[in-house]
N, C-alpha and C positions, 0 to 999 in steps of 0.2 A: 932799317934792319928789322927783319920778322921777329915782332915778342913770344918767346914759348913760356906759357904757364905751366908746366908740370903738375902743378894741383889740382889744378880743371882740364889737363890735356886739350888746349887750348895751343893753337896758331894762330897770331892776328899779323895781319900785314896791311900793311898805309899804304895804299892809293890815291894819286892826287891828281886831282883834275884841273890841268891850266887851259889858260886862254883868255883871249881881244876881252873887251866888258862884250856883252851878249853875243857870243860864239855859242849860246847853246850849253855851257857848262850845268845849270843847274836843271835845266831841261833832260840831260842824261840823266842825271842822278833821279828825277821823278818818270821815267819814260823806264827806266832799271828797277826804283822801288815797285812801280802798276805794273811791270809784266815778269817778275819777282812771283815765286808761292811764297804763302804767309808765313811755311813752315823755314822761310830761306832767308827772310827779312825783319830785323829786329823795329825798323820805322826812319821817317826820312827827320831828319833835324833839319832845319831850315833855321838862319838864323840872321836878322835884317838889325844891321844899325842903326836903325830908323825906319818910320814907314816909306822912305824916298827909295829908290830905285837901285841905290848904294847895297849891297850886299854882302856883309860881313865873311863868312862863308859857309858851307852846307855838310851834313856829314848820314853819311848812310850804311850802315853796317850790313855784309850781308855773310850767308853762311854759305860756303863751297865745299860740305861735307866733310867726310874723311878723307885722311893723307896718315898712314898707316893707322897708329893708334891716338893720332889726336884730330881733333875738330879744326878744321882751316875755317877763318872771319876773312873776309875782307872789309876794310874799313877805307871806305869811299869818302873824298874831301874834295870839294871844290875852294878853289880860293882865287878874291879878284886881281888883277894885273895892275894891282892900286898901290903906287910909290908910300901912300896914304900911312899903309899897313904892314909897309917892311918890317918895321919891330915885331908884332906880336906874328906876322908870318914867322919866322923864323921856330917860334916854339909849335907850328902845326905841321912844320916840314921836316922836327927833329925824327929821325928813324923812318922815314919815307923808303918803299921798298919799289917803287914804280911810279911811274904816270903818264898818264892820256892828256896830248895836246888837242884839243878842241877847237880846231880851226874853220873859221868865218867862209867858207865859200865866195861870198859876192866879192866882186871887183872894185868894191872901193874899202876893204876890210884888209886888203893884202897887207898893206903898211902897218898895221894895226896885227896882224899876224906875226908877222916879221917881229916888231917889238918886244909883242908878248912873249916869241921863241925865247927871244934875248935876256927878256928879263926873266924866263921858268930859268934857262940854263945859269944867271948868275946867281939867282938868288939860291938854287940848289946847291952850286960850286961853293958860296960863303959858308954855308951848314954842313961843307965839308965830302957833299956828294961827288962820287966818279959818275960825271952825267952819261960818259959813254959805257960805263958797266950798267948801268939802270936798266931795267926792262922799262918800255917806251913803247906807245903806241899811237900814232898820226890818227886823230878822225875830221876826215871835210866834211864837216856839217852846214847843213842849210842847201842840201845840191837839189830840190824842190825847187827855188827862185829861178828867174829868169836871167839876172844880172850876175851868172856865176861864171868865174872862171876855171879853163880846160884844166880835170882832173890831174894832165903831165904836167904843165905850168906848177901848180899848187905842188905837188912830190919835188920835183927841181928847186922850187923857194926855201920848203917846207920842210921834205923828206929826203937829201941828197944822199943820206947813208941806207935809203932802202929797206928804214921799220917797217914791219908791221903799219898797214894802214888798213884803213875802212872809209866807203861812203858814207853818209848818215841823213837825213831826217828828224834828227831829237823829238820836235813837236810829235811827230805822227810814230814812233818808237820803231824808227827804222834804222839801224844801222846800232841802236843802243848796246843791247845783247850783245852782237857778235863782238862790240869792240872790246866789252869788259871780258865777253871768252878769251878776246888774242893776249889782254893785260893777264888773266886769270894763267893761263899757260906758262909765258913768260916766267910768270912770278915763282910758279911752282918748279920749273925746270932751274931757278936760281936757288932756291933754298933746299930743293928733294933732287940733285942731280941725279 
């Protein structure tokens, strides 16, 4: 649920970026901070549980201007699909107003997509979320490789209810932008009918 600060006329809404482990998730969030103006971007957090490869999760704030008289943030979160960290997921997904699934393009990630879906929708449902009122946006990332499967396939597995999707590229910051526009919309058409 978007927080209004009334003393700083301030709108902040939670974005959360799920997905397979290396779908690209933290790869949006720096491919969004680099093609971000400085005047738009408070800085990327990155936050590693250790120097391994394990990734706690990421947070990037950014600023979507004005929405009448107050300042819209968006507050960008990635988090891993790691059983690991159901507990303290739980307090990073409290007041979540959207999220970007991050899906794995290559053909051997499918399974690993599928789960992820599985476990963003439950662990949303336990913290109480209407996963089908969420604004929700599908990005196939990684569609650069060779070993990718056909875009319908991926929507049919993935996307049967027909969101909002996007190609992407994360490394090369193609497809980053437009997906957090389709989130950015969504989000606003839910709080500003």
């Amino acid at each position: 649920m978007a927080f209004t600060n009334f003393d700083t006329k301030e709108i902040n809404c939670k974005i959360i970026y799920f997905g397979p482990r290396g779908a690209g998730k933290t790869e949006n969030l720096r491919s969004i901070y680099k093609n971000s103006a400085d005047e738009l971007r408070s800085g990327l957090l990155e936050l590693d549980e250790s120097l391994g490869p394990t990734r706690f999760f990421d947070f990037l704030p950014i600023s979507m201007g004005q929405l009448r008289d107050f300042h819209l943030k968006l507050h960008l979160f990635t988090i891993p699909a790691n059983p690991l960290y159901e507990s303290v997921l739980s307090v990073i997904l409290k007041g979540v107003d959207g999220f970007v699934f991050v899906a794995d393009s290559r053909v051997e990630a499918m399974a690993d997509n599928v789960d992820a879906m599985s476990a963003a929708r439950r662990l949303l449902a336990e913290q109480g979320h209407n996963v089908s009122d969420m604004p929700r946006v599908i990005q196939y990332n990684k569609r650069d490789l060779n070993d990718v499967l056909p875009l319908e396939l991926l929507r049919q597995e993935l996307n049967p209810g027909q969101l909002p999707d996007q190609k992407a590229v994360a490394s090369q910051s193609i497809g980053t932008m437009e997906t957090l526009q389709a989130m950015a919309k969504l989000v606003l058409k839910k709080i500003a009918p």
